[in-house]
N, C-alpha and C positions, 0 to 999 in steps of 0.2 A: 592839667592833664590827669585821667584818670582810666581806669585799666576797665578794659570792658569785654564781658565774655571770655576772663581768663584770660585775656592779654593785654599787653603795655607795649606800645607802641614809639620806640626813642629814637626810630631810624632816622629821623629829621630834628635830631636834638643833638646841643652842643652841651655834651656832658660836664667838658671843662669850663662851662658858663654857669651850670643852674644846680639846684640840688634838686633831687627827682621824691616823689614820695610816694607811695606803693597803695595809695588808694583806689577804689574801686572795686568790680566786679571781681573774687575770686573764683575759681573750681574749686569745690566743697564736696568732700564725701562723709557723710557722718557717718560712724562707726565702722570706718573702712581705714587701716595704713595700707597709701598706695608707695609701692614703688616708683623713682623718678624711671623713666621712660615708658610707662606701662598707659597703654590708653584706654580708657573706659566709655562704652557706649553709652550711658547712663552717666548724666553731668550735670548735676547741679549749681547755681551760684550764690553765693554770699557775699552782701558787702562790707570792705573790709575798710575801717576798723566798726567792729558792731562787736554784738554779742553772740557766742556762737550755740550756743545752748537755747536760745528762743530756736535756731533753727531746729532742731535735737527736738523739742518740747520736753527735755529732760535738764536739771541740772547736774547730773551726771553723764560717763561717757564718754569719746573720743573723736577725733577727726583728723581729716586730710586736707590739707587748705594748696593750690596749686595756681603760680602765673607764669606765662607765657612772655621774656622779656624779646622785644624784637630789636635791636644793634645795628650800628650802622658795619659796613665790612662785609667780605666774603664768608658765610660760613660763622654767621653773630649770632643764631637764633639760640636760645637760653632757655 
């Protein structure tokens, strides 16, 4: 299972069965600190685990890396 388009989808997973691993598609903002709740028109993504500097084309610099976890329950989204 692997996160795509900034979200991970666990609503049909039995947590107390599996260990889960946060691979795939991130939202990526380089050289942006985003706020958690704050929604951005302009979305990029990175796969994660990689290198985030090829994304950048710099080795210097910062980022904003964001996933979307989906929960089973009323009122789970993450």
């Amino acid at each position: 299972m692997r996160a795509t388009a900034g979200v991970l989808d666990l609503r049909e997973v039995d947590l107390s069965k599996v260990s889960i691993t946060l691979d795939g598609e991130w939202e990526f903002f380089g050289m942006e600190f985003i706020e958690p709740g704050v929604e951005k028109k302009e979305v990029s993504f990175i796969d994660v685990p990689s290198i985030w500097n090829e994304k950048l084309n710099s080795k210097y610099g910062y980022a904003s890396y964001r996933l979307k976890l989906l929960l089973q329950g009323p009122g789970s989204i993450l």
